[in-house]
C-alpha positions as CSV (number, residue, x, y, z in Angstrom):
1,X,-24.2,-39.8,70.8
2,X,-22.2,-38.1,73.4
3,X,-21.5,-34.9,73.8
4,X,-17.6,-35.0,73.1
5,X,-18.9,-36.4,70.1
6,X,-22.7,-34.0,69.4
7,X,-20.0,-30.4,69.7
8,X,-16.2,-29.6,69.5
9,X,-15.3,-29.0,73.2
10,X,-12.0,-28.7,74.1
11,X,-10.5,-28.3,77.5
12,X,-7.9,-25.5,77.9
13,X,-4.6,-26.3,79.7
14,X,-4.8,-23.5,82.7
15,X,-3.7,-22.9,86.0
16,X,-6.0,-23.7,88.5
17,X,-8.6,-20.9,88.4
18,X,-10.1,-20.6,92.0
19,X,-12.7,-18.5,93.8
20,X,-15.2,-18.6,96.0
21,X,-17.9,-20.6,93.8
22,X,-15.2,-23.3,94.0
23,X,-12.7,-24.9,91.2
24,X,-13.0,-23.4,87.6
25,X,-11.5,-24.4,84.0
26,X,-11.1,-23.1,80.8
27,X,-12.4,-24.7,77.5
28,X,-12.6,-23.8,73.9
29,X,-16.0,-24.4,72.1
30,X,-16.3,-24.1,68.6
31,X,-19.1,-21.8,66.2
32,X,-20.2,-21.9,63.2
33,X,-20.9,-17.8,62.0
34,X,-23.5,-16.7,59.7
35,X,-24.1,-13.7,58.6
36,X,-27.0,-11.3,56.4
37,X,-26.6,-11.3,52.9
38,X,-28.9,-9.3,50.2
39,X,-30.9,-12.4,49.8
40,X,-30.9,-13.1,53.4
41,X,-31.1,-9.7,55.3
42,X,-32.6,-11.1,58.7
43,X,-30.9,-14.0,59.4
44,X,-29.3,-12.7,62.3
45,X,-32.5,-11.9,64.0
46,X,-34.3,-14.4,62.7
47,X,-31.9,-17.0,64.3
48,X,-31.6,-15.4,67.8
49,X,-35.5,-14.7,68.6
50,X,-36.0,-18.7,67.4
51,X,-33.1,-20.1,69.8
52,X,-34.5,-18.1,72.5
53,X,-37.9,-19.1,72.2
54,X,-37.4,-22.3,71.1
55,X,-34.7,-23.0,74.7
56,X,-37.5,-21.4,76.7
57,X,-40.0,-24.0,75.1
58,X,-37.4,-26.7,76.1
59,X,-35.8,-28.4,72.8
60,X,-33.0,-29.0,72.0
61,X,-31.5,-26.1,70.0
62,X,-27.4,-25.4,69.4
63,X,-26.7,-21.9,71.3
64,X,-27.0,-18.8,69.5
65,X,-25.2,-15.8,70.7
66,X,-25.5,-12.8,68.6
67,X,-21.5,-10.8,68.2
68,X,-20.4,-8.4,65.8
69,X,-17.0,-8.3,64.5
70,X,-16.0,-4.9,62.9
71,X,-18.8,-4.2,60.9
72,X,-20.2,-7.6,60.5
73,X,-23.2,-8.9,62.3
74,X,-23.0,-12.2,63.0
75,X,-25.2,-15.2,64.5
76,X,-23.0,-17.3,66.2
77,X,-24.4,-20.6,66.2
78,X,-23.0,-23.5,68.2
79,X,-21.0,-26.1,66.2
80,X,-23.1,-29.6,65.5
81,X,-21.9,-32.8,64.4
82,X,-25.8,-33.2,62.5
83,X,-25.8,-30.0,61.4
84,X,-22.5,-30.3,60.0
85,X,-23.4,-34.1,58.2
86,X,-24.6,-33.8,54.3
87,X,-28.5,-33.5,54.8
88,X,-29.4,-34.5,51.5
89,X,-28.8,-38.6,52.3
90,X,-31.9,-40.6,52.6
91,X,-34.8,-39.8,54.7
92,X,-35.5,-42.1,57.7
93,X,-37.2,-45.4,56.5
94,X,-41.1,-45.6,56.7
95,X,-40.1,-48.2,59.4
96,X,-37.5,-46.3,61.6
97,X,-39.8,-43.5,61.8
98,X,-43.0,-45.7,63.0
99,X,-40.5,-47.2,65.6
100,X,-39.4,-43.9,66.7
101,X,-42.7,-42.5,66.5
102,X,-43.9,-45.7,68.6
103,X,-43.0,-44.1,71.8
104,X,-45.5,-41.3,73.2
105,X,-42.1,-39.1,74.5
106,X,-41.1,-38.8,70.7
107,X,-44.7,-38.2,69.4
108,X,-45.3,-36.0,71.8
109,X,-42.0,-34.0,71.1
110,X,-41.8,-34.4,67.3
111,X,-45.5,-32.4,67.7
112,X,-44.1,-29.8,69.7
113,X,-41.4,-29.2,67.5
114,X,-44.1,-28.8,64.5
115,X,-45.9,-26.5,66.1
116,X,-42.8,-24.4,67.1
117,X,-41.8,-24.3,63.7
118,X,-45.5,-23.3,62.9
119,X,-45.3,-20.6,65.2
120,X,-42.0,-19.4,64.1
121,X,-42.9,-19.7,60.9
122,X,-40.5,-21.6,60.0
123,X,-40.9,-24.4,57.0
124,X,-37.2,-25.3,56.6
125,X,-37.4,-28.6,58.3
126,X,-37.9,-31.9,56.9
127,X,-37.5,-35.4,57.6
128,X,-38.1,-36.2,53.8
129,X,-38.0,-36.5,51.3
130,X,-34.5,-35.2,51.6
131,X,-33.5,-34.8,55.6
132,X,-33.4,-31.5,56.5
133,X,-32.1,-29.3,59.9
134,X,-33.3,-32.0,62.0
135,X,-31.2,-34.6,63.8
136,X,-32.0,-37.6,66.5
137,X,-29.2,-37.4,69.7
138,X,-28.7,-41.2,69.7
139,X,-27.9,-40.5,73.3
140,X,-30.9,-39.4,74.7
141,X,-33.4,-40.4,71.7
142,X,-34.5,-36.5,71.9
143,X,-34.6,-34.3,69.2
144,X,-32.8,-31.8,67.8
145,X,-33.5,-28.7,65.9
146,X,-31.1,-26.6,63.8
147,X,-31.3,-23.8,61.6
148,X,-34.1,-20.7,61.8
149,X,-32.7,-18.4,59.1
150,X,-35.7,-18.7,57.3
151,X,-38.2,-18.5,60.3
152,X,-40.0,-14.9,60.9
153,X,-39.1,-12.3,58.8
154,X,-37.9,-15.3,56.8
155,X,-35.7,-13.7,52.9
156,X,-36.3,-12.5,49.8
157,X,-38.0,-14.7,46.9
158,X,-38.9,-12.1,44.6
159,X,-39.5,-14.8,41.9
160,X,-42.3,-16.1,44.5
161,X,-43.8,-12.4,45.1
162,X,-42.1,-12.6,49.0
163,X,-40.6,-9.8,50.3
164,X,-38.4,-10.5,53.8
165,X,-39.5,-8.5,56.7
166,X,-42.4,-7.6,57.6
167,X,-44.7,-7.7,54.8
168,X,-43.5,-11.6,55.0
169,X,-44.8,-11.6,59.0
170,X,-48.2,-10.0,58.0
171,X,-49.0,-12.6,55.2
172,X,-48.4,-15.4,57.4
173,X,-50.2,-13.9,60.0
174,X,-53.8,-13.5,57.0
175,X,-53.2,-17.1,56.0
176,X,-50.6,-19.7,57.0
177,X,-50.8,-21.2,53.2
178,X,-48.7,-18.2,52.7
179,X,-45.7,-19.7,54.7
180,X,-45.5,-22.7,52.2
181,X,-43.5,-21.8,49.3
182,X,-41.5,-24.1,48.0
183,X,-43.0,-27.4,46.4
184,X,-41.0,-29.5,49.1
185,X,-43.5,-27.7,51.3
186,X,-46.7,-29.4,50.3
187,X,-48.2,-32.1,52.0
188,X,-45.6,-34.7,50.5
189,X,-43.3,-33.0,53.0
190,X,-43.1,-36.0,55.9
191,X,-42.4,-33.3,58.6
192,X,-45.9,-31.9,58.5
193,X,-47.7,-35.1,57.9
194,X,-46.4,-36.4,61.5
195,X,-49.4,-33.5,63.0
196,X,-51.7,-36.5,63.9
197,X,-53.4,-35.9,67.2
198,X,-55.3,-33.1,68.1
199,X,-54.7,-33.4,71.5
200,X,-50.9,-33.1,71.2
201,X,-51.5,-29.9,68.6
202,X,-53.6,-28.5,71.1
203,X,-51.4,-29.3,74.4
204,X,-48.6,-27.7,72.3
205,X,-50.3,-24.7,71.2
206,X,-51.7,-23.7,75.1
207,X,-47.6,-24.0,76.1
208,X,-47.4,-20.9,74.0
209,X,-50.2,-19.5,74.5
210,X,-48.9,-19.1,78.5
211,X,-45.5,-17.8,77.5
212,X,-45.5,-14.2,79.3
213,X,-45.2,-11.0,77.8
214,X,-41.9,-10.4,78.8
215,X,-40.7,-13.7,77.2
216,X,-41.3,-12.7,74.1
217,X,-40.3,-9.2,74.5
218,X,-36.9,-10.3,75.8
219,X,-36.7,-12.8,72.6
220,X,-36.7,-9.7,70.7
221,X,-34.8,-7.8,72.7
222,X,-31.5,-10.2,72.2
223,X,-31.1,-9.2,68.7
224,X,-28.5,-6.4,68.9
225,X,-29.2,-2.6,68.2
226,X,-26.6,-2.0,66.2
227,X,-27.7,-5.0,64.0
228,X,-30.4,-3.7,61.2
229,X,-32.6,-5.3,59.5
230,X,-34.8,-4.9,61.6
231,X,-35.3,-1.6,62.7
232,X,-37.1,-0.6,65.3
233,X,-40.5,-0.5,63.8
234,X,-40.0,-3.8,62.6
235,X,-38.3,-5.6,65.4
236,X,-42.2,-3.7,67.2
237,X,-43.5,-5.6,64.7
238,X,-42.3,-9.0,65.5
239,X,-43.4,-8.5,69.0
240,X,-46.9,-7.9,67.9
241,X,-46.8,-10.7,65.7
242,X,-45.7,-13.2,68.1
243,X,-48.0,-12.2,71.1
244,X,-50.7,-12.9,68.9
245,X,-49.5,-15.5,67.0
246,X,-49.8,-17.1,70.4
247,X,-53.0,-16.7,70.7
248,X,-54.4,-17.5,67.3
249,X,-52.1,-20.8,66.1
250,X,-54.8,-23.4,66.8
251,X,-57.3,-21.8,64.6
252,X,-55.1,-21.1,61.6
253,X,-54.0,-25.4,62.2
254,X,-58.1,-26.0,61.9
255,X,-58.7,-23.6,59.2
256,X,-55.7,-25.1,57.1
257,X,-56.1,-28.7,58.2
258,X,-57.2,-30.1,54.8
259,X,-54.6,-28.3,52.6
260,X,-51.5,-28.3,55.3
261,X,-52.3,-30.9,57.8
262,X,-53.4,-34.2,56.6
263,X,-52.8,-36.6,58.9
264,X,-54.9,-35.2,61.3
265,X,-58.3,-36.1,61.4
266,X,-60.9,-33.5,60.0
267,X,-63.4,-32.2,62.3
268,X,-60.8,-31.0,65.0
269,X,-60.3,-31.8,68.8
């Protein structure tokens, strides 16, 4: 898939705009806005800390840039051909996803991207049984990710006892479990059952572990100030979380490994 054809890029008729950094022209890109709701107070942040981390971590992740109109916060998120496709069609074939697992650059990736989400706390993905905020660019044959609304501070679900925020940060943080909420989010989920290899969970998991300080700092930093949810204790909060989030990931994979994880194989690295 191209990328005329992956985002809606249009090229701007324009006088020639010049300068010293050479020739320059205009085009127009196209966003898809989303803003909090009751249900969904954090979605702004929640999508901005995850594009940033998840760019610096090097997927392929839609731009997020963060605007305000009036007194609306928005996320604005890149348009997508994927993310703009029905995602409730049929989840890849048992065959198509052995033959793109065949390769050791998509294993390798599609573990990375697991234990992003794991980090992020994210559970809205799926590649079945429905197909969920994951796509294939049929270009490259790399990954893409979409959608972190319901990462970190994650919404409400007061049927479920969840409260959004960061009572939602500190139970994940006691016991990943509490990150799965939704039936779709038990083992049958096909997403989680591609964590096969120790030695990829690990490899993954050390990548975080060596993102600076300041990386995650400045994650949290992008989120607006004007913008609340979160306030200032809690967007504290989430930088506590995620510095040692870093740290403690692998354990909470082992310690979770029968229940969560079970393709990979018991007894650890």
């Amino acid at each position: 898939m191209a990328d005329a054809d992956l985002y809606r890029i249009q090229e701007l008729p324009a006088d020639n705009l010049g300068g010293a950094s050479g020739e320059k022209r205009k085009f127009r890109l196209e966003f898809i806005g989303k803003a909090p709701t009751e249900r969904f107070p954090y979605t702004v942040a929640n999508e901005v800390v995850s594009n940033y981390i998840g760019t610096v971590m090097g997927f392929q992740i839609p731009a997020v840039i963060p605007h305000r109109i009036g007194e609306d916060p928005l996320a604005l998120i890149l348009w997508m051909s994927p993310a703009a496709r029905q995602q409730d069609g049929p989840p890849l074939t048992s065959k198509a996803l052995r033959d793109y697992l065949a390769s050791e650059e998509h294993r390798d990736e599609v573990h990375g991207a697991i234990i992003l989400d794991l980090f992020l706390a994210n559970t809205d993905r799926s590649f079945g049984p429905e197909r969920r905020n994951i796509a294939v660019d049929e270009s490259s044959g790399r990954l893409i990710l979409f959608d972190f609304g319901n990462a970190l501070f994650y919404r409400h679900r007061e049927h479920q006892g969840i409260q959004a925020g960061t009572p939602r940060l500190q139970a994940v943080a006691r016991d990943m479990r509490n990150m799965f909420d939704k039936p779709e989010h038990n083992p049958q989920n096909y997403y989680f059952q591609l964590l096969t290899d120790w030695s990829l969970v690990e490899k993954w998991c050390d990548r975080l572990r060596q993102l600076p300080d300041f990386v995650l700092e400045n994650a949290v930093r992008r989120i607006p100030d004007e913008i609340e949810p979160p306030n200032a204790a809690e967007r504290q909060g989430l930088v506590e979380f995620l510095k040692q989030r870093r740290v403690y990931l692998l354990e909470q994979i082992r310690n979770c490994r029968a229940d969560l994880f079970p393709g990979l194989p018991a007894g650890g690295a």
